[in-house]
Every structure is written in C-alpha cells, then in structure tokens.
N, C-alpha and C positions, 0 to 999 in steps of 0.2 A: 346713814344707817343702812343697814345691810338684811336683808329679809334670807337666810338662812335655813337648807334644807339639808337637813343628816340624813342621811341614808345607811342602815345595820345593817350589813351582807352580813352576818353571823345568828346564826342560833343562839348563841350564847346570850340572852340578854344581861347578864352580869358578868360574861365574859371580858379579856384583854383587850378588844376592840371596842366594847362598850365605856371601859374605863379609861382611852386613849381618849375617846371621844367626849366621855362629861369633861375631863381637862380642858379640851377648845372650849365644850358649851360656856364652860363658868367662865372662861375668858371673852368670849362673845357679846356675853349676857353683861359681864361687867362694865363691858363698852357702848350698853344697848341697841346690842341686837338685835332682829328679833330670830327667834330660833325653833323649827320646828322637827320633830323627832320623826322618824319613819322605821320601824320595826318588818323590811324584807320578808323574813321567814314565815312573819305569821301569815301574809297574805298567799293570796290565789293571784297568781299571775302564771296563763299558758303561754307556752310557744309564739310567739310570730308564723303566722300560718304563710307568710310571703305571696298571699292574696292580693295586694294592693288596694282592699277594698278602701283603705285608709286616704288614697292616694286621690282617687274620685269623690268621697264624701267627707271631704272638709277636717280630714283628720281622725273623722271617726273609726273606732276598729271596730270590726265586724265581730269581734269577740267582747264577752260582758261581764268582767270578773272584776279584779282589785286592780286593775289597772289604770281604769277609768279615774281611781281618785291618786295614782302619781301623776298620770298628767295633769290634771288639774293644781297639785301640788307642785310640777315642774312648771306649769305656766303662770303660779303665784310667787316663784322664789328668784332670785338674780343668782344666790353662789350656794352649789353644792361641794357637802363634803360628804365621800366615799367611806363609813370604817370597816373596814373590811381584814377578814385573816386570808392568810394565803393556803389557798388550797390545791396544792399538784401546780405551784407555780405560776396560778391566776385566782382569779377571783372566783367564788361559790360562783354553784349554776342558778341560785335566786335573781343575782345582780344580775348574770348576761340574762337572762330571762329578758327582766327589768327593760334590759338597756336595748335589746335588739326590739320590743315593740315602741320605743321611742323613736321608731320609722315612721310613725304619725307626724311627729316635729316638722319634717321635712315639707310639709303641708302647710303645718299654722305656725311653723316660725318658734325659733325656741328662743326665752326667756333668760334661760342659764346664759349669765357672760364669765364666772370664772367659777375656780371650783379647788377642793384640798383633796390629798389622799391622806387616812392615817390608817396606819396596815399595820397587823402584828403578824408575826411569826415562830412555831416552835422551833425552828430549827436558826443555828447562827449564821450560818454559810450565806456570803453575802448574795450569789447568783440567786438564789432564791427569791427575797424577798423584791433584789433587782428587776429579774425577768415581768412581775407585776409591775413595778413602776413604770418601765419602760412602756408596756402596753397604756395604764394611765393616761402619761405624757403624750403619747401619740394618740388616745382619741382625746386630751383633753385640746390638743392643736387642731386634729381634724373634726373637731363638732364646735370649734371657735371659742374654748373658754378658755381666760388667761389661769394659767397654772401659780394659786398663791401659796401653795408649800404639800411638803411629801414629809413625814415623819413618819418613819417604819422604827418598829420594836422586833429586835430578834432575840429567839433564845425564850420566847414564852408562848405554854404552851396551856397548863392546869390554867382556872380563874385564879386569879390573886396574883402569881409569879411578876406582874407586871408592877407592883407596887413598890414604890420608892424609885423607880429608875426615873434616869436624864429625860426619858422621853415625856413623860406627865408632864413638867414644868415646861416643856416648847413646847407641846400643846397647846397648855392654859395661853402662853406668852402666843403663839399665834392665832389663836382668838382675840388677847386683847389686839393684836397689831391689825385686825380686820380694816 
C-alpha cells in the first residue's frame, strides 16, 4: 500500500486539475491507498530566503508559515502526485514556492521515492503543456523519484470543459495500477 500525497498547484478547487485528480484518488483509494489531499493556494508559504539556516539546524527553516506542515507531510508520504495547470509553460508560483524550500530535504533525507504529474491545460498546442513535463521529469530524476505516469489534458480551460474526456478514465486506471 501506497501512502499518497496530492498536491493542488491551482486555485481552482473545483477546477480541471482538481477533477483530473479525484479520477486517480477514486482509483487509489479503490486499491487502498491511503490518500492525502493538500490544497497549495490556500496556504502561506514564503520564498526560500537561501539562508542555509536549514542546512546547520537539522532541516529546520528559519521561516514559520505553512510550510512547516508540507514537510512534515513530505516526510509522512513515499509517492506524490503533482495536479497542477499550466501556467506561462510551467507550474504556478505556489508550487515552486513549495518546492524551492524543500532545500531542507537535503538535510533530513527525503521520503518521496516516486511521484505522477497530471497537468491540464487551455490551450492544445502540444509544446505547451510539453515544456512543463519536461521540467517534471527532470526534477522528478534529479530529486530520485521514479516517474509512474504524466497525464496532461489539453484544450481546457473554464471548470467543467474537462468532463467526459479520455484523460479521466487513465486517471482513475492509474490510481488503480499504483
């Protein structure tokens, strides 16, 4: 069993990213998972102040916001999944927030051994929603998680646009295949 952390780069909580993402959970969850949700937006997470103070005190950050309960969260899960929209060809400024104070890891050892990306997008044009993947795949190789799947949705933009399409059902089907 597989202890499972989502991660919402979107505002939207009922947005296209949201609803790419229940697809995995229910597939997850039907294979018993266990699964735990994380909503980015709503939290407080600053900058990376590139202090190092993390570096000398066991991982701790010198800053005291919403960050303190991802890691804690990163150091309780083995596989994260990324849902995220594309924005300007990468991921919201929440996630790299997010992700540039995971310089603590580098400390206390990180948790995470593989990890999903599922990405929507308004626009079709495949470089788009590629240029995000490719970043993925390369910090998912350089931070050591094995890559179990990319399901990007293009062409949606409004909430809802994304219902009924192919990409729900690989989803749900790679949740069950966890």
């Amino acid at each position: 069993m597989r202890k499972v952390l989502v991660l919402y780069c979107s505002a939207r909580k009922t947005g296209n990213s949201a609803t790419l993402a229940a697809s995995f959970i229910k597939g997850a969850l039907t294979k018993g998972h266990q699964v735990t949700e994380y909503f980015i937006p709503d939290k407080t997470i600053a900058p990376c102040l590139g202090c190092n103070y993390c570096q000398t005190h066991q991982g701790e950050c010198i800053q005291k916001d919403d960050m303190q309960e991802v890691s804690r969260l990163l150091q309780e899960h083995d596989t994260l999944v990324i849902a995220s929209p594309v924005y300007y060809l990468g991921f919201p400024g929440s996630f790299k927030l997010l992700l540039d104070r995971t310089y603590n890891e580098s400390v206390i050892g990180r948790k995470i051994t593989a990890s999903i990306l599922l990405t929507t997008a308004c626009k079709q044009e495949a470089f788009i929603t590629n240029t995000l993947v490719q970043y993925y795949r390369s910090l998912a190789d350089y931070l050591g998680w094995k890559n179990l799947g990319v399901i990007s949705a293009k062409g949606v933009e409004s909430p809802g646009e994304i219902a009924g399409l192919p990409c729900l059902d690989a989803a749900f089907q790679l949740g069950l295949e966890l």
